[in-house]
C-alpha positions in Angstrom: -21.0 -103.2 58.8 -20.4 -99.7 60.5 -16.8 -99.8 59.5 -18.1 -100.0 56.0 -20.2 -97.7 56.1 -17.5 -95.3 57.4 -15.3 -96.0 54.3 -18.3 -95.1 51.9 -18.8 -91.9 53.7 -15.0 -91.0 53.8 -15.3 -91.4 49.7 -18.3 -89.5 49.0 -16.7 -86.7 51.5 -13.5 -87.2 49.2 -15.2 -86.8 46.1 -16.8 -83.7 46.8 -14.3 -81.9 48.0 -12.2 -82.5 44.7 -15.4 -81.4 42.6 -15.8 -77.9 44.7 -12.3 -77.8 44.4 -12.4 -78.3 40.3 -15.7 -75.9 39.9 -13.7 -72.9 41.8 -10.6 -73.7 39.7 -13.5 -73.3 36.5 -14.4 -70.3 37.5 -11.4 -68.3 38.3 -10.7 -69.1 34.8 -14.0 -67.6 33.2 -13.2 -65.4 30.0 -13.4 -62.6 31.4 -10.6 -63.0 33.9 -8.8 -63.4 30.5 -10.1 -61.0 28.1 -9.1 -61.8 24.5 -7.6 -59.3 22.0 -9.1 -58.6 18.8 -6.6 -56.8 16.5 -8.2 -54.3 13.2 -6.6 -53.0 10.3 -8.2 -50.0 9.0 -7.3 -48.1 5.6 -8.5 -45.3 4.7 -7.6 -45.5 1.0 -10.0 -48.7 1.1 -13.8 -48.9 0.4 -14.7 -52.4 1.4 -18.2 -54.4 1.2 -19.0 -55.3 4.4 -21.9 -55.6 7.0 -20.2 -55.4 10.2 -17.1 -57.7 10.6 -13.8 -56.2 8.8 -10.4 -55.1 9.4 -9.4 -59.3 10.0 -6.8 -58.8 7.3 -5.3 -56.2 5.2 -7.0 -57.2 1.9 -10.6 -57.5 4.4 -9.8 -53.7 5.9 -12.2 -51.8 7.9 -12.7 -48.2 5.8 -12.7 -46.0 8.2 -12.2 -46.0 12.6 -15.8 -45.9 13.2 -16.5 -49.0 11.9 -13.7 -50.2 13.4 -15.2 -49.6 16.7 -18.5 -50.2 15.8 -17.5 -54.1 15.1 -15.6 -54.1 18.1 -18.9 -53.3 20.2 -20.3 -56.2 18.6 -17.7 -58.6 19.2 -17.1 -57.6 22.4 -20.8 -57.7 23.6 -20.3 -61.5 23.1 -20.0 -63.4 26.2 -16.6 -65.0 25.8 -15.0 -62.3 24.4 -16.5 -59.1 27.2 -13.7 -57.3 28.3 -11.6 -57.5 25.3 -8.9 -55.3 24.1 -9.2 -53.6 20.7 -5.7 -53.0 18.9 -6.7 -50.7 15.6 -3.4 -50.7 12.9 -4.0 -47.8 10.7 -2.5 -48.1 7.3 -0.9 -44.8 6.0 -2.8 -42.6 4.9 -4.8 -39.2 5.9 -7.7 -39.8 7.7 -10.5 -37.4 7.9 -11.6 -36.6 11.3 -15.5 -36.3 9.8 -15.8 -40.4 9.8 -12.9 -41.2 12.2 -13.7 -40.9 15.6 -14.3 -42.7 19.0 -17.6 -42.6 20.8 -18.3 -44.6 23.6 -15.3 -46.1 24.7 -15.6 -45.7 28.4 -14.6 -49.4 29.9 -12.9 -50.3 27.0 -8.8 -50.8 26.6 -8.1 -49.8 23.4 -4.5 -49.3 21.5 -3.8 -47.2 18.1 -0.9 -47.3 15.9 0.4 -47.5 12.7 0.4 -50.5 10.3 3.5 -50.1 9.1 6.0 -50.2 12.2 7.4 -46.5 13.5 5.1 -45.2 10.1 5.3 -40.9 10.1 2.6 -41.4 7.3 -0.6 -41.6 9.3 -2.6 -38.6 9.5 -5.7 -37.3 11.6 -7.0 -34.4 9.8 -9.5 -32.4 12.0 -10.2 -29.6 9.3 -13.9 -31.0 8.8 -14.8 -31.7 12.3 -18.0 -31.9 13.5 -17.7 -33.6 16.5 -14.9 -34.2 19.2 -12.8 -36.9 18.1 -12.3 -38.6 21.0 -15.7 -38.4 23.2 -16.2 -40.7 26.1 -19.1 -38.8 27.9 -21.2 -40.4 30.5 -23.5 -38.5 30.2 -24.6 -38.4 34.1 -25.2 -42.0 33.8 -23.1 -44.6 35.8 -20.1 -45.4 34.1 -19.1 -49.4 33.4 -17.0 -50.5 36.5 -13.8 -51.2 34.3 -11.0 -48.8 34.2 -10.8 -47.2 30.1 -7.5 -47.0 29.0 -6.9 -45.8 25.5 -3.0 -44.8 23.7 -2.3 -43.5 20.4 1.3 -43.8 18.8 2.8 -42.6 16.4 -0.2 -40.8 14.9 0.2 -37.2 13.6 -3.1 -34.6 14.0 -3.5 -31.9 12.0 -4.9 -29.4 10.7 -7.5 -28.7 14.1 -9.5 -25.4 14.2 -12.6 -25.7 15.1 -14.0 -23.9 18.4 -16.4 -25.9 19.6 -15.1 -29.7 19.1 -11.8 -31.1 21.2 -9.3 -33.9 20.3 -10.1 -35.5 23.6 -13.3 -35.3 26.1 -13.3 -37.1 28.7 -16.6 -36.8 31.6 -17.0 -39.8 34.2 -18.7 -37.7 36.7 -16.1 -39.2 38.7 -16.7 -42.8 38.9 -14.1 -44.3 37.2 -10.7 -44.8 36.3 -9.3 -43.8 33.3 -6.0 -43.5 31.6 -4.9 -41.5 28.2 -2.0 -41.6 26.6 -0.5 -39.9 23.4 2.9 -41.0 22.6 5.3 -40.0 20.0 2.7 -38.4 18.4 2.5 -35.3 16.4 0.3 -32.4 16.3 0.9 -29.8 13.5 -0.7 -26.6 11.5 -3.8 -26.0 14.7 -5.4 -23.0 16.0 -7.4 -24.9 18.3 -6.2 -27.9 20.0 -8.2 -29.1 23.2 -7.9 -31.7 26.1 -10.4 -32.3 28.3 -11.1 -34.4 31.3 -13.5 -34.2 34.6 -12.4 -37.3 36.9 -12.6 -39.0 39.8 -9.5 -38.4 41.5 -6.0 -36.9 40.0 -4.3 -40.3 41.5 -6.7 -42.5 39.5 -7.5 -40.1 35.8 -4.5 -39.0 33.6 -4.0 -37.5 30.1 0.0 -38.2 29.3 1.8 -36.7 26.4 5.2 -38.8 26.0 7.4 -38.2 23.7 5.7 -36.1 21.2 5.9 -32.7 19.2 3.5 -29.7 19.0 5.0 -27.4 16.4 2.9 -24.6 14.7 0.4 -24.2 17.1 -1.9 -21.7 18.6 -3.3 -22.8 22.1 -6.6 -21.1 23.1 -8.4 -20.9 26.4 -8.7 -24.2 28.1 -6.3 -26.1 25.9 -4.9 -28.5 28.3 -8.0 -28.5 30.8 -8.2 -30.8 33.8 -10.3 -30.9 36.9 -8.9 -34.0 39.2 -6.6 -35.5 36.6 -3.0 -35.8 36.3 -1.5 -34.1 33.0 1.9 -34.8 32.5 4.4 -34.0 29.5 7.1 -36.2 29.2 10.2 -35.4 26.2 7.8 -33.6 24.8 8.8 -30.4 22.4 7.1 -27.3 21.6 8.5 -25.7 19.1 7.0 -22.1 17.5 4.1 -21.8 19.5 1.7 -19.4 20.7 -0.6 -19.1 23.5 -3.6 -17.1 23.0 -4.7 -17.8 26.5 -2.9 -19.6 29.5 -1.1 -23.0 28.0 -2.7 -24.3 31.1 -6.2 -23.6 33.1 -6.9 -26.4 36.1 -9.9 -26.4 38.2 -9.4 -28.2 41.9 -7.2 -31.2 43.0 -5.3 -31.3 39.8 -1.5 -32.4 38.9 0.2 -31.4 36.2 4.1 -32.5 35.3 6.8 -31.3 32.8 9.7 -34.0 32.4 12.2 -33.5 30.1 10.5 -31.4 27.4 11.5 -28.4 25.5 10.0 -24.9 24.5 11.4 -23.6 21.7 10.2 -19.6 20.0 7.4 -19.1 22.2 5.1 -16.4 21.7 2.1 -14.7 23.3 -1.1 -13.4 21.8 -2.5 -9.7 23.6 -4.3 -11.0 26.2 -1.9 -13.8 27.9 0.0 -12.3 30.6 1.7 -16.0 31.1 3.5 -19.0 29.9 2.3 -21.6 32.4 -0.2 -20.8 34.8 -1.5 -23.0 37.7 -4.3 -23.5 39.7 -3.2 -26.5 40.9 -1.6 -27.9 44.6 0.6 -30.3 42.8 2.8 -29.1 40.5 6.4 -30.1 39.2 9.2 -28.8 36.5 11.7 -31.1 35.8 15.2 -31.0 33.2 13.5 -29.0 30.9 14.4 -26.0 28.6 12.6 -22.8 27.3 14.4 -21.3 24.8 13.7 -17.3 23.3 10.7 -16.5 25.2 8.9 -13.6 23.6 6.7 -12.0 25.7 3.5 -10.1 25.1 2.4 -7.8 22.8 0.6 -5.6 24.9 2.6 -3.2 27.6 2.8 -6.3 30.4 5.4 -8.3 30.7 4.5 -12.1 30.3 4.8 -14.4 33.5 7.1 -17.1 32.8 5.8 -19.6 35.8 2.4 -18.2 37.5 1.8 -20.2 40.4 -1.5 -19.2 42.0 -4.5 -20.1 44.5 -2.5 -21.7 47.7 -0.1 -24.1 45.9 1.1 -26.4 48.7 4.7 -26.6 47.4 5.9 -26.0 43.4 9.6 -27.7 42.8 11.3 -26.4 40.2 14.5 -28.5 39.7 17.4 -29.2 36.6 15.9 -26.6 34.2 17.2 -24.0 31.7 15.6 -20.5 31.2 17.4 -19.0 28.0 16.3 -15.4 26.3 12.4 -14.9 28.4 11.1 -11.4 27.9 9.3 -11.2 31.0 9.2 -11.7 34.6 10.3 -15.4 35.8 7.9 -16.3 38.5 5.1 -14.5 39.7 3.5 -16.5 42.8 0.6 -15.8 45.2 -0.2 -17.7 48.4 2.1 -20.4 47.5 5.3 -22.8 48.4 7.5 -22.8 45.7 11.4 -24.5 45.5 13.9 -23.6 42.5 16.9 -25.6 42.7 19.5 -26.5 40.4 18.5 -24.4 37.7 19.9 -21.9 34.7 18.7 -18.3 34.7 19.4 -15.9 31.5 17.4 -12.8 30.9 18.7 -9.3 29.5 16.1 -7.3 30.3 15.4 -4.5 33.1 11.9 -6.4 33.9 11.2 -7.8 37.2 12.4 -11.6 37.6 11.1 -12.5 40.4 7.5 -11.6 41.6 5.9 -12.6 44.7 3.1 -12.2 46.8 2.1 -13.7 50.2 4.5 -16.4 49.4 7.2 -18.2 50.2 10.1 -18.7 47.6 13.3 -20.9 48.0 16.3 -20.8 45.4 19.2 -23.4 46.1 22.1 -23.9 44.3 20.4 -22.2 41.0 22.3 -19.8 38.2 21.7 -16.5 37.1 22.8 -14.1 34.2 21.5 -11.3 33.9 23.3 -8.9 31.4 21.1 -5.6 32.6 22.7 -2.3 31.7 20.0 -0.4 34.1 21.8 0.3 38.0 18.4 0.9 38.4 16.9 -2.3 38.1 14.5 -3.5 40.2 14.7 -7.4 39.9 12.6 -8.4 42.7 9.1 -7.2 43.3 8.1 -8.9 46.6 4.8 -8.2 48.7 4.0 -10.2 52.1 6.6 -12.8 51.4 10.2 -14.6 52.1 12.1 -15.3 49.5 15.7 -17.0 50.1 19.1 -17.5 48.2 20.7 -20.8 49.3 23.8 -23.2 48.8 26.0 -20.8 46.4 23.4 -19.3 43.9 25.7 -18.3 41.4 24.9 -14.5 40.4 22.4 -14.0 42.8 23.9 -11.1 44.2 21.9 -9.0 41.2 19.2 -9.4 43.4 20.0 -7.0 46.1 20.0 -3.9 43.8 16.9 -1.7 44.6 14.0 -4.5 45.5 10.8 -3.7 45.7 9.9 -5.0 49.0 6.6 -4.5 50.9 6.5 -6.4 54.1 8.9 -9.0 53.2 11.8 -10.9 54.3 14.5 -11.7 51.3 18.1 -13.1 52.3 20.8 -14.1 50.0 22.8 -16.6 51.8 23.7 -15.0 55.4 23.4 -11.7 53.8 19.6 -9.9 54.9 18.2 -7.7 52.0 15.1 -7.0 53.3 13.9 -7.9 57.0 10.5 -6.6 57.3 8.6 -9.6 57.5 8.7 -11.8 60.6 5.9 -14.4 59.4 4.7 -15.6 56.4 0.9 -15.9 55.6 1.5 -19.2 52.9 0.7 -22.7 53.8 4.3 -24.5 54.5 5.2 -28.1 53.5 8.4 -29.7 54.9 8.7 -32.3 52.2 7.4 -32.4 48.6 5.1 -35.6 48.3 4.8 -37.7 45.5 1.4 -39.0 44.1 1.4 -42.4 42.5 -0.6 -42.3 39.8 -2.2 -45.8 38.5 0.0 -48.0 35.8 -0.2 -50.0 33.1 2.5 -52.4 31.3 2.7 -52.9 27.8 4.8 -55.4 26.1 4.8 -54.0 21.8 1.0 -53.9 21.0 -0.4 -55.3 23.8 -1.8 -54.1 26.7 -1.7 -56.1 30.0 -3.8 -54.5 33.6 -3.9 -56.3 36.8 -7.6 -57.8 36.9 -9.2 -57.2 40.5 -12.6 -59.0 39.5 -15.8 -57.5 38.5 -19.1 -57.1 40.0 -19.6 -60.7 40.5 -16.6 -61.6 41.0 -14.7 -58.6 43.2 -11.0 -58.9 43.5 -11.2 -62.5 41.5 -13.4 -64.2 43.8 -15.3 -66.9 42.5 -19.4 -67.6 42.8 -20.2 -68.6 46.5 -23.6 -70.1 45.6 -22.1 -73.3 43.6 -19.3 -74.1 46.2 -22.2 -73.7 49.4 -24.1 -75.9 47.9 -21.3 -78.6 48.1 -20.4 -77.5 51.3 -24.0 -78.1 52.8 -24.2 -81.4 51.0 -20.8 -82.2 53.1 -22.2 -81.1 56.3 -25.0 -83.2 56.0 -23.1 -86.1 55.5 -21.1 -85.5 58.6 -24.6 -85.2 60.7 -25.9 -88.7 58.9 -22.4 -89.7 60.0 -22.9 -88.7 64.3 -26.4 -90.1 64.1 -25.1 -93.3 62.9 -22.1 -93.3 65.8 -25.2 -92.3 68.4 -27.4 -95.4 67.5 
């Protein structure tokens, strides 16, 4: 009888354990550890008859992007579809930035392109805006836990002046992640083009330009503003430009990269004393090219590179300077490394100017074609700059520097040796941040999901499975007390 009773026991223990088992398999599996995607067309040339659902088809197109969104909200406020990812197709056409906008898209993933694959006939026009045209503003209020991710392709803006309203504004008050992304875009014909993010951390919040074209541009104060974000320009061209103001103003713990991109007939308004000024501690210049660099039109010379505010260490590597009108690199209470670039300037303007910093240069060239003996190429206060590993021409760098409390070598040769210390911070190695990723396979976007507030990191509901578990345990007790009697 008790060797019966054993065998029911073992069976009941068996059969709970497979249906905790099951019911933690259920849950892993809940929609929302496999959001769906809901794909929109929207044509602007259309004016549909709809309530809220559209966009489903071509023929059944959503007008205009804010009701594109505005569906979304409502789809994706359904249970089994939260977390979705919105794909919007535009159709060519020219869309009016007055009724084609994104509001409150913090939490969301959300992907834009064209209809029509690799289309160059979509068009943002921002000359009636009245609002910013991509606003995702907390508000002071806590943010959704979900990273936002949003990427435009292949999408040409144009046609932006207002003052007061911005292409992109971003405001978490640092609690989230978030990830923008323009690529192979185009933005034309604008005085007044503006990027804006606060974050939480420049390793988690990033505004990426990849692959794109600004071309008849002014920029204005604050164009390219970030305060803890990573900004990063990547095969990007500009090409007949102006800066009004600095092409870029950061607040603290910002980064800011130039990969590959090209500056082509660059001009500066009265005021702008610079090209690219940072405010930054992380800062790199890589394989790109400014070509015909016009400074100024006041008196002062433009500042190529300003590197400011106790930069940690700048590196400068595989670029080419042709035609700047103005002085190369101006730096203050900062690390900076050139190396492996091209140099031409043929002015009698000051190339290098530095103060309370230290400067490198290895294995960089320079042509200079002054006619001036009198040149004065370096004007150095409180700092040590150095020529390394054969830079070719920089021997035009010993003629009569201005050097006030400095040390400056070139190779083993000492042109100025009045400075025994340096007052910069000093770096022994550059390090490099790794910013957060996402893959994309055509028009879909995949992230790793680490659970939500329920769930962290994919973890399933303890309640259901402790329940089981207790039942178990009791059954194990029943099981002793039988042995005992």
């Amino acid at each position: 009888m008790l060797s019966r009773k054993f065998n029911i026991i073992i069976l009941l223990l068996c059969v709970l354990f497979v249906s905790a088992i099951k019911s933690s398999s259920n849950l892993v599996s809940s929609p929302n550890a496999n959001p769906t995607i809901l794909n929109l067309i929207v044509d602007s040339n259309k004016t549909n008859s709809y309530s809220s659902e559209c966009g489903s088809s071509f023929e059944d197109s959503c007008n205009n992007i804010v009701d594109a969104v505005n569906y979304f909200h409502e789809y994706n406020s359904k249970p089994e579809n939260y977390n979705s990812t919105l794909v919007l197709k535009l159709a060519d056409g020219t869309y009016s930035g007055k009724v084609n906008y994104i509001q409150s898209g913090l939490g969301l993933h959300i992907t834009i392109s064209t209809y029509t694959s690799n289309s160059n006939d979509v068009i943002i026009d921002g000359s009636d805006l009245i609002h910013y045209l991509i606003d995702f503003d907390s508000k002071g209020q806590n943010p959704p836990s979900s990273k936002t991710f949003l990427k435009v392709s292949n999408v040409a803006f144009v046609n932006f002046f207002s003052l007061n309203y911005h292409i992109l504004y971003s405001d978490t008050y640092g609690k989230m992640e978030t990830q923008y992304i323009f690529d192979t875009c185009k933005f034309l014909n604008s005085t007044n083009l503006g990027f804006t993010g606060f974050g939480e951390s420049k390793e988690v919040n990033s505004i990426s330009f990849e692959n794109s074209i600004f071309e008849n541009v002014t920029f204005r104060e604050y164009s390219f503003f970030g305060k803890k974000y990573t900004t990063s320009f990547t095969f990007t061209k500009f090409n007949s430009v102006s800066f009004d103001d600095s092409f870029i103003v950061e607040e603290i713990d910002s980064k800011k990269k130039l990969i590959g991109c090209s500056f082509n007939q660059v001009s500066f308004g009265t005021k702008t004393q610079k090209l690219y000024f940072i405010d930054a501690k992380d800062i790199s210049i890589e394989s790109s090219t400014f070509n015909q660099i016009i400074g100024p039109k006041s008196s002062t010379p433009a500042s190529l590179l300003k590197i400011s505010n106790n930069v940690n260490i700048t590196l400068i590597m595989l670029n080419t300077f042709n035609n700047f009108d103005g002085v190369l690199a101006e730096s203050n209470n900062s690390m900076i490394s050139f190396s492996s670039n091209t140099f031409s300037n043929s002015n009698n303007k000051p190339i290098i100017k530095s103060l309370n910093s230290n400067v490198m240069y290895d294995s960089n060239t320079f042509k200079y074609s002054g006619n001036s003996n009198d040149d004065q190429l370096i004007d150095c206060t409180g700092s040590s700059i150095s020529f390394t590993s054969n830079n070719d021409g920089s021997e035009i760098f010993e003629k009569n520097p201005i050097c006030k409390d400095c040390f400056i070598s070139i190779g083993s040769k000492t042109v100025c040796s009045k400075k025994t210390t340096t007052t910069s911070s000093t770096s022994s190695s550059v390090t490099t941040s790794t910013s957060s990723s996402i893959t994309t396979t055509g028009e879909t976007t995949y992230t790793s999901t680490t659970g939500d507030d329920d769930h962290p990191n994919g973890s399933v509901d303890g309640k259901s499975v402790s329940y089981q578990l207790l039942v178990i345990i009791l059954i194990i007790i029943s099981l002793l007390n039988i042995k005992i009697h």
